[in-house]
VEXLUM-341910 format. One line per field, with one value per residue: chain; residue number from 0; x, y negated, z negated of N, C-alpha, C, O in turn. Coordinates in Angstrom, 3 decimals. Example, Ala and Ser with C-alpha at 12.3 -4.5 7.8 and 13.67 -1.06 7.14 Angstrom:
% VEXLUM-341910
kette = c(A:A) $
nr = c(0:1) $
nX = c(13.190:12.850) $
nY = c(5.690:2.250) $
nZ = c(-7.800:-7.080) $
caX = c(12.300:13.670) $
caY = c(4.500:1.060) $
caZ = c(-7.800:-7.140) $
cX = c(13.200:12.900) $
cY = c(3.300:-0.030) $
cZ = c(-7.800:-7.870) $
oX = c(14.236:13.409) $
oY = c(3.319:-1.138) $
oZ = c(-8.465:-8.039) $
This chain:
% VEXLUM-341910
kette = c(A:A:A:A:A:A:A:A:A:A:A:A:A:A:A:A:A:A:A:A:A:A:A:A:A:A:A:A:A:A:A:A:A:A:A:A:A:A:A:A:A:A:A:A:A:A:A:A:A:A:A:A:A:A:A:A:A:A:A:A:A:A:A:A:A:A:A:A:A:A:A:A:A:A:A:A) $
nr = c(0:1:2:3:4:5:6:7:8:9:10:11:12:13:14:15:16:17:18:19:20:21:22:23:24:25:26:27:28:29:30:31:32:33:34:35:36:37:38:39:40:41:42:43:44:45:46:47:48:49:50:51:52:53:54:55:56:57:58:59:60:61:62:63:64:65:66:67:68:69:70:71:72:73:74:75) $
nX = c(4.448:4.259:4.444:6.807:6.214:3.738:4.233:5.427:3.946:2.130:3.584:3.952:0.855:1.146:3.180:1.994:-0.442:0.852:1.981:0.129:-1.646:0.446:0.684:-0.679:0.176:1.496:5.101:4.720:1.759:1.729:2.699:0.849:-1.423:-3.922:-4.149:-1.523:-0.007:-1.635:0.200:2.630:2.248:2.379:4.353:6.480:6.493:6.558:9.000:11.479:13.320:12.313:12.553:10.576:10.354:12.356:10.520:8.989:10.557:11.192:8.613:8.565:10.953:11.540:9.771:8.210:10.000:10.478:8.076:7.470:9.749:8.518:6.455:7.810:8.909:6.710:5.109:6.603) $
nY = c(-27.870:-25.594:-26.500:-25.180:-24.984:-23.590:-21.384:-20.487:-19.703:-17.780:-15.426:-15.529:-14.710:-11.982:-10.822:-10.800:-9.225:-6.817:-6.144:-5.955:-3.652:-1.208:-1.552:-0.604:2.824:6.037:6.799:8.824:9.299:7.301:7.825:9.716:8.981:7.532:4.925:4.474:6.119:6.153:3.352:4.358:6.130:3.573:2.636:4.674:5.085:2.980:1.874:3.806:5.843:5.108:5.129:6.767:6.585:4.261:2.404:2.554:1.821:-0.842:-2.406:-2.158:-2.614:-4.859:-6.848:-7.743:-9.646:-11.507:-12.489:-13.860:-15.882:-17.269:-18.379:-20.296:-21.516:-22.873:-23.684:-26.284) $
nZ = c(25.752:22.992:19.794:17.419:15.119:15.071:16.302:14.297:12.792:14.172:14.110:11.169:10.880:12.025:10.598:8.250:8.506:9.148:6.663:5.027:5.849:6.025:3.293:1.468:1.792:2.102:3.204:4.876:4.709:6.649:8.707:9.874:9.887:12.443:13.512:13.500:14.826:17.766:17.982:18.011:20.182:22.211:22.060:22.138:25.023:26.376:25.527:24.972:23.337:20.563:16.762:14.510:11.943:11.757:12.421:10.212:8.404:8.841:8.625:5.876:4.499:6.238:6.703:4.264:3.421:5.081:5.732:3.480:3.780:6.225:5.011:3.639:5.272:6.175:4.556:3.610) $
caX = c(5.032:3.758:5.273:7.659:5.788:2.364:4.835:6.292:2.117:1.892:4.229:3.920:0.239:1.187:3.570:1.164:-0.887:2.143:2.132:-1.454:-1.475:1.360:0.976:-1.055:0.259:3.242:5.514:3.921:0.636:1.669:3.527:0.261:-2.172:-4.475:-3.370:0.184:0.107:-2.082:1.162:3.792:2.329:2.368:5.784:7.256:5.742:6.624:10.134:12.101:14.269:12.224:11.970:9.362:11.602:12.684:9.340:8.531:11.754:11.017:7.403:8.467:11.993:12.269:8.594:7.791:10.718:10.118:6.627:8.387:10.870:7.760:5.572:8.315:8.663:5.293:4.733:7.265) $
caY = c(-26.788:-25.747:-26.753:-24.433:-24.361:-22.752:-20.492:-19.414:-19.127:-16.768:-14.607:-15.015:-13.763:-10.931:-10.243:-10.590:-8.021:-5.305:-5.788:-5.638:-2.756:-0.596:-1.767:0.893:3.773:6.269:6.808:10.117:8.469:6.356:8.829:10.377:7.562:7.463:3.685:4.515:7.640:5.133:2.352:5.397:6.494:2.967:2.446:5.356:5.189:1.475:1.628:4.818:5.798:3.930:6.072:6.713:5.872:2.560:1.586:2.427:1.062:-2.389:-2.323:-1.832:-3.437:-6.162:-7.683:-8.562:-10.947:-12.225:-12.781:-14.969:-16.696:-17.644:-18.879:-21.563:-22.599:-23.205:-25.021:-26.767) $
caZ = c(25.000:21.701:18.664:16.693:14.167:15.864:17.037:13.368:12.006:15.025:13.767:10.247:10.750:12.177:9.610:7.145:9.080:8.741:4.816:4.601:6.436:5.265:1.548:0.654:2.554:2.017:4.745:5.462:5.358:7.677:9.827:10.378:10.759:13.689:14.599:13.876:16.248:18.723:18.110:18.424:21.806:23.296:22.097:23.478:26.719:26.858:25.127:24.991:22.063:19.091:15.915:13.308:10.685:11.853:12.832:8.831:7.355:9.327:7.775:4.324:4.011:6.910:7.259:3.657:3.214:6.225:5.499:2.436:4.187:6.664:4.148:2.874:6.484:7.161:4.029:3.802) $
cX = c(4.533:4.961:5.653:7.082:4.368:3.373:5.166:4.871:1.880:2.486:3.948:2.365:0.498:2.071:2.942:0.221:-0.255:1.590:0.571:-1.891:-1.205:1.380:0.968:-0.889:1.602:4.211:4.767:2.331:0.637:2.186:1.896:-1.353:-2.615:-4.090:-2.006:0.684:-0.211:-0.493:2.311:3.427:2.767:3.737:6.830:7.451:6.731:8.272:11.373:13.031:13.555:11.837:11.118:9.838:12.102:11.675:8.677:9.711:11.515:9.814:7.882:9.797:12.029:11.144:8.265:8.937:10.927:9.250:7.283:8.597:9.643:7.421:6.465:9.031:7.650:4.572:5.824:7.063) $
cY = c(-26.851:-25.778:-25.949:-24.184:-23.271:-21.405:-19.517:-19.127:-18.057:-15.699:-14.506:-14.051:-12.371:-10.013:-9.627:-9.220:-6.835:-5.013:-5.220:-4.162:-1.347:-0.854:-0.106:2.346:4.325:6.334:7.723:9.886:7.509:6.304:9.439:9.576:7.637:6.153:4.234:5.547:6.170:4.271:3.626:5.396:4.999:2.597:3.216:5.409:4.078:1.362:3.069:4.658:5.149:5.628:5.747:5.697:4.745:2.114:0.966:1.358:-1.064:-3.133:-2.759:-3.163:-4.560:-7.054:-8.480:-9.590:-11.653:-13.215:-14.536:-15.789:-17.781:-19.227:-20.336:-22.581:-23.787:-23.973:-26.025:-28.058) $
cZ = c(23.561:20.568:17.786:15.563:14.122:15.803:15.593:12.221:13.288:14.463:12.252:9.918:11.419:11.714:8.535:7.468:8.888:7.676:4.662:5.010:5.894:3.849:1.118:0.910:2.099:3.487:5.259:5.942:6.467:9.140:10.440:10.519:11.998:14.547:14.695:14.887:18.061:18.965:18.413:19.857:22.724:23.258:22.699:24.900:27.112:26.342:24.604:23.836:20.667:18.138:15.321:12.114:10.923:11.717:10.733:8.281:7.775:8.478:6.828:3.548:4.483:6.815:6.095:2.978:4.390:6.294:4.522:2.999:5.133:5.950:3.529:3.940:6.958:5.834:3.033:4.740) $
oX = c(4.390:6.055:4.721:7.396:4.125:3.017:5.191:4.874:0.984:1.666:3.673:2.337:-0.371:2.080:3.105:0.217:-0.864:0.879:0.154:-2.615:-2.027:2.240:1.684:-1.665:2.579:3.887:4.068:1.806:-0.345:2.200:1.888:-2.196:-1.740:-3.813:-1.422:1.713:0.530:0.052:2.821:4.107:3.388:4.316:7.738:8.387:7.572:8.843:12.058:13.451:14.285:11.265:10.687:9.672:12.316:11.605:8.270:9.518:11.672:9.965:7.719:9.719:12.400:11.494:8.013:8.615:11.805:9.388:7.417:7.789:9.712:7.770:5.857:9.491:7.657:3.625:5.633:8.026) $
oY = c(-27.921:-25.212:-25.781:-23.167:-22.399:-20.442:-18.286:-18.509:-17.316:-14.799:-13.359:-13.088:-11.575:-8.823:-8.525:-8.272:-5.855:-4.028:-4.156:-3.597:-0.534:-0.249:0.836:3.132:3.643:5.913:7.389:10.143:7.051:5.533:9.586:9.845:7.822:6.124:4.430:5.568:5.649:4.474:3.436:4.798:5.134:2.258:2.839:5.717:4.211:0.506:2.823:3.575:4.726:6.663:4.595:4.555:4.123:1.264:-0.077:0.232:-2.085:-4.165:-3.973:-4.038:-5.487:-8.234:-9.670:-10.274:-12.516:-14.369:-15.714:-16.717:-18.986:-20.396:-21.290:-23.715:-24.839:-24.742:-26.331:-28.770) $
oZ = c(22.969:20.558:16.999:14.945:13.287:15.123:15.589:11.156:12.884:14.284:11.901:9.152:11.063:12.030:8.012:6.684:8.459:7.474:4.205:4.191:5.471:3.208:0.777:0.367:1.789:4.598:6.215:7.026:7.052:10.100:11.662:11.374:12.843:15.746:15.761:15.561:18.894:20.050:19.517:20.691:23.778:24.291:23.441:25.638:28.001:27.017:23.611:23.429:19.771:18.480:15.370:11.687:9.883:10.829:10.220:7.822:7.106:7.823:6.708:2.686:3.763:6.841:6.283:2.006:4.390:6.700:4.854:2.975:4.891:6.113:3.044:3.807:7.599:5.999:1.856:5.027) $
């Protein structure tokens, strides 16, 4: 079994990926985004009910203190 911490650099890069991402984008820009359309369709398909607006608000508000909180895991 891999070690908990592999596990929380798995995730924090792909946190980091979000931010990097979404930095530079408004919501609207990011509402209309060719990946984010691409990531909308597979999410609907694959998970019924998700909004736009969460998907952004998670982005913006939940990922980069996350990212944080990560970062003082993992060096630590």
């Amino acid at each position: 079994m891999k070690n908990d911490l592999v596990y929380i650099k798995h995730i924090l890069e792909a946190a980091e990926k979000v931010v990097k991402y979404t930095d530079p984008l408004s919501e609207n820009a990011f509402l209309i985004d060719e990946k984010t359309q691409e990531a909308r369709d597979k999410l609907i398909h694959d998970y019924m009910g998700v909004e736009e607006k969460t998907v952004w608000d998670t982005a913006k508000d939940d990922i980069p203190p996350l990212v944080q909180k990560l970062n003082h895991i993992v060096e630590a």
